[in-house]
C-alpha positions in Angstrom: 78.0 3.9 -61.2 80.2 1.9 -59.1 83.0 2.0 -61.5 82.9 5.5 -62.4 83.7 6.2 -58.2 86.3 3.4 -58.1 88.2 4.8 -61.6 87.7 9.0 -59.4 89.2 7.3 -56.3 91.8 5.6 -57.9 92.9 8.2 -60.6 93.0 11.1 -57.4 94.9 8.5 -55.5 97.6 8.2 -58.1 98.0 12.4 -58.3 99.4 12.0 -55.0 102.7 10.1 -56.4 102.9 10.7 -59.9 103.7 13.3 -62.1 103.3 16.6 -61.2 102.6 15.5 -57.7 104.0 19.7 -56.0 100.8 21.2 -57.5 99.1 19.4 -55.2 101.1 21.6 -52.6 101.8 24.9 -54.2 97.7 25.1 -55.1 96.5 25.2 -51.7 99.7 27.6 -50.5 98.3 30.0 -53.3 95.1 29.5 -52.1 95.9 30.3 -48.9 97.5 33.4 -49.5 94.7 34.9 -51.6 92.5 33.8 -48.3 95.2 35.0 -45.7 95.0 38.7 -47.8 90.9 38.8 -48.3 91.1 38.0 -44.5 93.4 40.8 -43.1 91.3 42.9 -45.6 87.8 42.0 -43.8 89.5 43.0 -40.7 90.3 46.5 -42.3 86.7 46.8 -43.3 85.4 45.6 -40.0 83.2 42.9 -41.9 82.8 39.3 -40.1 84.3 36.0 -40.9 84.1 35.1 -44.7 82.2 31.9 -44.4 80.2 32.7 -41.5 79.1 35.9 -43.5 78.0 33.8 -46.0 75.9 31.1 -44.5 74.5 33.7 -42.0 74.0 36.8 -44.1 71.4 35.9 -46.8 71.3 39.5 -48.3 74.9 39.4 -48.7 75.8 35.8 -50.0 75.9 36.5 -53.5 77.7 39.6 -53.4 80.3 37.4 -51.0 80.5 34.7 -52.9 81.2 37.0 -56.2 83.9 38.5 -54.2 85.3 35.2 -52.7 85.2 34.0 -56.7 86.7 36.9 -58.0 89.9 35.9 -55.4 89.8 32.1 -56.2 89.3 32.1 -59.3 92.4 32.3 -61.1 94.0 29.6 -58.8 91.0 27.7 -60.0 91.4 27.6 -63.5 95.3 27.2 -63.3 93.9 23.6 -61.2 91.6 22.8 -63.9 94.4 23.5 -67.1 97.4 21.6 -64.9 95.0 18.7 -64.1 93.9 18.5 -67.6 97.5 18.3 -68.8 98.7 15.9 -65.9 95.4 13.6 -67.1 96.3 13.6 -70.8 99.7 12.8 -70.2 99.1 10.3 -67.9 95.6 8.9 -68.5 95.6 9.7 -72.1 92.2 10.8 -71.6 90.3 13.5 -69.9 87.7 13.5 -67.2 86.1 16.7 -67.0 84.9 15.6 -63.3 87.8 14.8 -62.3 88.9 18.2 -63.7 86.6 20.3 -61.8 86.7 18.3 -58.4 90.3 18.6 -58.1 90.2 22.1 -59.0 88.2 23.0 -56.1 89.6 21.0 -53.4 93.1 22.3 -54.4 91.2 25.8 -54.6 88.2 26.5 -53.3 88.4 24.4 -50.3 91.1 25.8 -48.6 90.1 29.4 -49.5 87.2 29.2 -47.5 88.8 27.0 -44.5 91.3 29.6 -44.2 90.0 32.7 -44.9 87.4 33.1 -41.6 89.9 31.7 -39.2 92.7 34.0 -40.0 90.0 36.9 -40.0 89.1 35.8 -36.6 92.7 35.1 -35.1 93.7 38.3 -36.5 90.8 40.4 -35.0 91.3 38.9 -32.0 95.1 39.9 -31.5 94.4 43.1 -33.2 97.3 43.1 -35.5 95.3 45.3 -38.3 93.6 48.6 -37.1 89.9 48.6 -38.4 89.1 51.2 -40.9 85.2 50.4 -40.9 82.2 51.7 -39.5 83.2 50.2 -35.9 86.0 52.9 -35.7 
């Protein structure tokens, strides 16, 4: 078991300098902007924070974390298909682990770190006029 987390560490380590290294930039800027247009949309619809709402609003999670899904999920799969091709070029293998962790922290992670904040920051400063019930 020890292996198998040295071989993770040191194959995401070497994503950092090899091949195809600007995905690891251009995946979270995508990511990002999906979050940054859900967000000014929750301010619209006068809805909370995205992952506040999600941890704090049971009846709501799963109809949140559908829509927070539907957003991601293109960006994704297009992390899963480049990291597969980046690992059988390089590795000449594939590590379907690998796969889906890099996927997520490349998409899903900053989704949902950006996504609240910028709904909050934008509320705030009131840069979108609500359109919700709080009207």
């Amino acid at each position: 078991m020890e292996e198998l987390f040295a071989r993770i560490w040191e194959n995401l380590a070497d994503r950092v300098s090899g091949p195809m290294w600007f995905r690891l930039v251009m995946q979270p800027v995508m990511a990002s902007i999906f979050a940054v247009r859900d967000a000014l949309g929750d301010v619209r619809e006068g809805k909370p924070a995205y992952f506040w709402a999600v941890i704090t609003h049971r009846n709501q999670r799963l109809e949140l974390l559908k829509e927070g899904w539907a957003s991601v999920a293109k960006i994704f799969l297009m992390a899963m298909i480049i990291d597969a091709v980046y690992q059988w070029i390089v590795q000449k293998w594939i590590y379907p682990v690998e796969i889906a962790l890099v996927a997520f922290l490349l998409a899903v992670v900053p989704y949902v770190l950006i996504r609240g904040p910028v709904n909050r920051i934008v509320s705030y400063l009131g840069f979108v006029k609500v359109q919700g019930p709080e009207q």
